[in-house]
N, C-alpha and C positions, 0 to 999 in steps of 0.2 A: 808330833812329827808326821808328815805327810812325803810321801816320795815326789820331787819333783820330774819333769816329763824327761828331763837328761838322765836319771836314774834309770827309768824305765825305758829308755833306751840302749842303754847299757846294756840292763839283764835282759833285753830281746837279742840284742846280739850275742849275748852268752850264750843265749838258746839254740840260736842259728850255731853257734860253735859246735855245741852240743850235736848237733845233728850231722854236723862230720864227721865230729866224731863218732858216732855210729857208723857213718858210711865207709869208716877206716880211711879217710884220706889225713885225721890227724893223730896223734897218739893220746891215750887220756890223759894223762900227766898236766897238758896244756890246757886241757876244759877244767882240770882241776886245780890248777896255778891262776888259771885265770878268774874265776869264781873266787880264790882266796884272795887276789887283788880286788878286787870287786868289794867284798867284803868288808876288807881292811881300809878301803877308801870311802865308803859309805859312813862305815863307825867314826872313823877320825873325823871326816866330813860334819856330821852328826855332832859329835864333841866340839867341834869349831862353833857350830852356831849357837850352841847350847850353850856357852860361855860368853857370846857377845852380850854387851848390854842392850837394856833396852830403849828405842829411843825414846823423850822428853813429848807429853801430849798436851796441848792446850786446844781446848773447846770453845769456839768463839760464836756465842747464839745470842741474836736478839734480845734486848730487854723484855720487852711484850710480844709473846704469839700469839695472834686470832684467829676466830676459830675460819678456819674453810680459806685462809687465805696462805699463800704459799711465799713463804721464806728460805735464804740463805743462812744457812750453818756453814762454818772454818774449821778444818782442823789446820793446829799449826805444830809441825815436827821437828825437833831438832834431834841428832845424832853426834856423839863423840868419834866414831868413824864412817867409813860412805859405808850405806848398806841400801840393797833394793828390798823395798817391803810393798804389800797389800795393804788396803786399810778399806774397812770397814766398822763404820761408828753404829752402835746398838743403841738406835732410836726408840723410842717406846714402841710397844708391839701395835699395828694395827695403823700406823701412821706411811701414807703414801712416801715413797722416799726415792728422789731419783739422784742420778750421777753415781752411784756406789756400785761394787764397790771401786777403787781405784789404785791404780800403780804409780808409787814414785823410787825415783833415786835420789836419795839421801846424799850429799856432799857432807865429810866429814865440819865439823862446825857450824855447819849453814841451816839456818832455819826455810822449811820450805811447808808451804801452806797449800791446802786444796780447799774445796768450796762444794757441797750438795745443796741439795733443798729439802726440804721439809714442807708437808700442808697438814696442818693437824686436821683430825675430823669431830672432833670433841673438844668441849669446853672441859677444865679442873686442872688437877695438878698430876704431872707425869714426869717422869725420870729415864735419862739417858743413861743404860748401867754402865758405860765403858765403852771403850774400841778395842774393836780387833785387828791385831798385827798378822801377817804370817812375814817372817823373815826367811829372807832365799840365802842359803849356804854361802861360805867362800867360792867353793866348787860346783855350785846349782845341782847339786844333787840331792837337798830337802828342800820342805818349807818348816819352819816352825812356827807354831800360831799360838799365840801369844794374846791376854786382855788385861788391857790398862787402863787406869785411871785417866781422866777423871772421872767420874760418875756424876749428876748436875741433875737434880730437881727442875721443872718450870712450870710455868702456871700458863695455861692458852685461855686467855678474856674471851667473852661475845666479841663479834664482829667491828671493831672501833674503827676502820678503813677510812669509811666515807665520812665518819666525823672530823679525821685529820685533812677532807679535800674541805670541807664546808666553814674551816680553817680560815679558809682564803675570801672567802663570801661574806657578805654581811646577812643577815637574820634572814631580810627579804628574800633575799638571789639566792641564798640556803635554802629555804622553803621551797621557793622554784623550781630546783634541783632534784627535790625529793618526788618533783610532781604534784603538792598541794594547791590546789587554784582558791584564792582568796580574793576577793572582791577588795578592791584600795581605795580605802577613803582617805584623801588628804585634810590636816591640820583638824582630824577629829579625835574625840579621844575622852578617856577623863581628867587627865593629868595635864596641867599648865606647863608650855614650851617654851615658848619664846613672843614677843613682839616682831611683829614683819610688816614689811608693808602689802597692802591687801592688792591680792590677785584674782584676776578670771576668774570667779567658779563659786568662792569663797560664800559663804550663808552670812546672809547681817547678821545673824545670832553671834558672828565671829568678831565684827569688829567692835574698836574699844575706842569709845565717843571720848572720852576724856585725853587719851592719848593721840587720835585724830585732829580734835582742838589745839594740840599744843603743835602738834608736828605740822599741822595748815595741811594735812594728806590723809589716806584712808587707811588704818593701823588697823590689821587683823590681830587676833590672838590664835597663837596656833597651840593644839593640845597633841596630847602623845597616848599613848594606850599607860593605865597604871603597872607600875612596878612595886617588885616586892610582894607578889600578892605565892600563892602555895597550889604547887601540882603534884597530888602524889599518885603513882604508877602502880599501881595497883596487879599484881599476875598473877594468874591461877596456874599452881604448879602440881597439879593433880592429874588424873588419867585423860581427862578432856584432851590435854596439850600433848600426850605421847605421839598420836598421830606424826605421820615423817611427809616432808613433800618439800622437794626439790635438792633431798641430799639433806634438810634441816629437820630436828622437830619442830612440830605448832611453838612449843617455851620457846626455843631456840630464835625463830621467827619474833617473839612478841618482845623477848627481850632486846634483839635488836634494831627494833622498831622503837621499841621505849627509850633505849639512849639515845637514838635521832629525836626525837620529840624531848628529851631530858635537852639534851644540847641546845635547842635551840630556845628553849625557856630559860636556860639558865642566859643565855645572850639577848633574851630579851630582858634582864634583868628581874627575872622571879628564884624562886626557892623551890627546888625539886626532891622529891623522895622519891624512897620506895619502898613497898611492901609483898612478899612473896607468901602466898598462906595455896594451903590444899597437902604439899607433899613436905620437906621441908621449909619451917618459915625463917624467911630474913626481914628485918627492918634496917632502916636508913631514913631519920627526919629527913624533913626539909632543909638544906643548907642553901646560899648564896653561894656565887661565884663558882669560877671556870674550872676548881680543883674539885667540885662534886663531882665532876664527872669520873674522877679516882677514884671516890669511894666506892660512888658504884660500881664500877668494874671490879673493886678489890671485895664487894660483899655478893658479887651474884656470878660472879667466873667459875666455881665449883658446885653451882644449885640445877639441878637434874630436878626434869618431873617425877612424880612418883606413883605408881597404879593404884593410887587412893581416890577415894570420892571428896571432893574437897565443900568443906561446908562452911559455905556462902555466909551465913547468919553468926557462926562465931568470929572468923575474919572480918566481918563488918565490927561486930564489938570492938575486937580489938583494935582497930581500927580510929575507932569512936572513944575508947579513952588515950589513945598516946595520938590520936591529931587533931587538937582541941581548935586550932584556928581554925579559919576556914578555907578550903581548898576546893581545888578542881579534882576529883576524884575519877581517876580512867585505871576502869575496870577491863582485862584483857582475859576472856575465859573461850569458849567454844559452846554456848547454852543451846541445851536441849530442853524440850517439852519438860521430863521428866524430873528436871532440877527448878524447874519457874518459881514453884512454892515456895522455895529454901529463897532462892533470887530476889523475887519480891519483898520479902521480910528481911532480907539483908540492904537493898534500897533504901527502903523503907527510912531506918534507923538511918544510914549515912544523909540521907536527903534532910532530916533534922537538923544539919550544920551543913551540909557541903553538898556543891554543883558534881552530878555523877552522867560520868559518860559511860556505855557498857559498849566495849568492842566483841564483834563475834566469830569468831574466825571462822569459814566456811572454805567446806576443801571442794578445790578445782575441779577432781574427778567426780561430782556430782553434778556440773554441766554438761561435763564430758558424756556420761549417763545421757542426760537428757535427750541433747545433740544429735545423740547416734540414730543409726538407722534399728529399727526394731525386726528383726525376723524370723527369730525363733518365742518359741514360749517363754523359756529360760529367759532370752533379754527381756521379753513386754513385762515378764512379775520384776524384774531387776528393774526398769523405769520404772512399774506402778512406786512399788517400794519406795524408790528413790523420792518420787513427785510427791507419795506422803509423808514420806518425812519433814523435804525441804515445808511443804505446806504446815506441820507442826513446828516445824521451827518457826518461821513467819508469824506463826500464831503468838509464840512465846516474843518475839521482839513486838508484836502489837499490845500484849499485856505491861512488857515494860514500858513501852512508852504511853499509853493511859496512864502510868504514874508519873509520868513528864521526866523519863528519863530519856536521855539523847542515846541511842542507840547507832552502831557502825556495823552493817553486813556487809565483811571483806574476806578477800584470799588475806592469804598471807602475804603476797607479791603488794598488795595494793595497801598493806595497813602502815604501812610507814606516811605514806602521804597521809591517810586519811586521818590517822593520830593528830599530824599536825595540821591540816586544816581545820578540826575542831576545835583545836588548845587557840590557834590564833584567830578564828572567830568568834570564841568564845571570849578572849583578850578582847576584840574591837567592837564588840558589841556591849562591854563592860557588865556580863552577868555575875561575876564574880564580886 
């Protein structure tokens, strides 16, 4: 029970009473008649509300939250009488939450609904413990606050936004969108399309003499890039990916970059997985079709890096017995110099069955570094530093690629594109 501000205005003016009474303009008997009315109207007041029921709550939230993106939550109230209450819903801690809290007036029978927002800042699973009431008196002279049901579990996915716009697009104008520039070769491919008639541009190698003969015209054959073929998604969930930049972790980044690149493989008609090794591992074969993109969200919505060293060479093992086809293997880590060794020997082994791509993540404020103006001692050892680093790192992606692996130095902002201009050059190039 909390005094509401009519109460406390009450007992100021008792006060003021009180002070005539001292001044003798009134007799005590009235400062103390009046204090026992006071009293007597506060308790009973107090007894009123503390006897109402409470009103009926339902929680109305999204099916899926993602992460950094902001939703609308409902509460919906009904009451068996009118009553004015507070409300405030107990969001998980640490969650931005605007519009709260709020005032309504309850009509008795009527259901009356309000609306906040929510932006989760984290992926996994979190609970809503309740809402809080306070109910205002018959006579506004409390509140009483009150916490009710329901309490509700939810799960906040990676970021899936853009793959519900890219919805609307076909593979190509998908990829566009992401920013992947792919060079378009028409009616090439390895896969048989269709019979057309031969147009501008077209390589003799295209048309089909036998088909030309019949038709008395110039009949190309047009090809498609092969389907059904295997990409598995490869993340380093170790200390490399805690790094934070732009509100996300590096993991955070790479895995929603991987389900842009999952998406639109699985639309180009292949099989996507995934595998997370370093800090906690998940797997996920390869599946067909557009409901992969469930699993994945339902096996890596709760996977957090972990401040471990993650070792390259047993993740490839494992790797090497549960993905015996052959696939496109994109590797998404942050390599430094001093993991090449482990790197190499983990190549190595996957390169025996499957095409590997290694993404590197490279963080922005290390240009930023560069860029800057140099003036004190302090900054010129902070650029040297910097400049040999980056220079070791370049060294390690020169090592990998001596082993002819395809190597990607990106921010994090740029790796979505760059994922998938690999996967569909690598598609129309038919290395797989």
């Amino acid at each position: 029970m909390r005094p509401a501000p009519l109460l406390l205005a009450v007992l100021l003016a008792w006060a003021v009473l009180g002070g005539t009474v001292l001044g003798g303009l009134l007799p005590r008997w009235s400062w103390a008649a009046m204090g026992l009315a006071v009293l007597l109207l506060a308790l009973l007041d107090a007894w009123r509300v503390g006897r109402q029921p409470s009103p009926q709550v339902q929680r109305q939230v999204p099916e899926a939250l993602a992460l950094g993106v902001r939703r609308q939550v409902g509460l919906r109230l009904q009451a068996a009488r009118a009553q004015y209450v507070q409300v405030f819903d107990l969001a998980p801690g640490g969650w931005p939450v605007e519009d709260l809290p709020q005032r309504l007036q309850l009509r008795a029978g009527h259901a009356s609904t309000l609306h906040y927002h929510v932006q989760p800042p984290q992926r996994g699973r979190y609970r809503f413990d309740g809402v809080h009431l306070r109910l205002r008196s018959p006579w506004r002279l409390w509140w009483q606050q009150r916490t009710l049901p329901p309490a509700l579990e939810v799960r906040v996915y990676p970021n899936f936004v853009p793959l519900t716009r890219f919805a609307l697009f076909s593979a190509d104008q998908a990829s566009r969108l992401v920013g992947a520039h792919v060079k378009r070769r028409r009616g090439e491919g390895t896969d048989f399309h269709q019979m057309r008639e031969y147009r501008t541009g077209d390589s003799l190698r295209q048309l089909d003499w036998k088909a030309t003969a019949r038709a008395r015209k110039l009949i190309s054959r047009e090809y498609q890039d092969e389907k059904n073929q295997q990409l598995l998604l490869m993340l380093d969930s170790g200390r490399r990916m805690l790094a934070s930049e732009g509100g996300l972790s590096h993991f955070d980044h790479a895995l929603n970059a991987s389900l842009v690149v999952a998406y639109l493989a699985l639309r180009q008609g292949d099989a996507v997985g995934l595998f997370a090794a370093g800090g906690e591992r998940r797997w996920v074969a390869p599946q067909r079709g557009m409901g992969t993109v469930q699993h994945l969200l339902r096996a890596s919505y709760d996977l957090q890096p972990q401040p471990v060293a993650t070792d390259y060479l047993a993740a490839a093992t494992e790797v090497s017995l549960r993905q015996q086809r052959r696939a496109l293997v994109m590797l998404v880590s942050n390599v430094r110099d001093e993991d090449i060794e482990d790197l190499l020997a983990a190549v190595r082994l996957l390169q025996r069955r499957h095409l590997v791509c290694v993404a590197s993540l490279r963080e922005r404020e290390l240009e930023a570094v560069l860029d800057g103006e140099v003036n004190t001692l302090e900054e010129a050892a902070q650029a040297g530093a910097t400049a040999l680093y980056l220079q070791q790192r370049a060294q390690a992606h020169d090592a990998l690629r001596a082993e002819k692996v395809m190597v990607l130095d990106v921010t994090a902002d740029a790796l979505p594109a760059a994922l998938v201009e690999r996967y569909l050059s690598v598609k129309r190039e038919g290395l797989l």
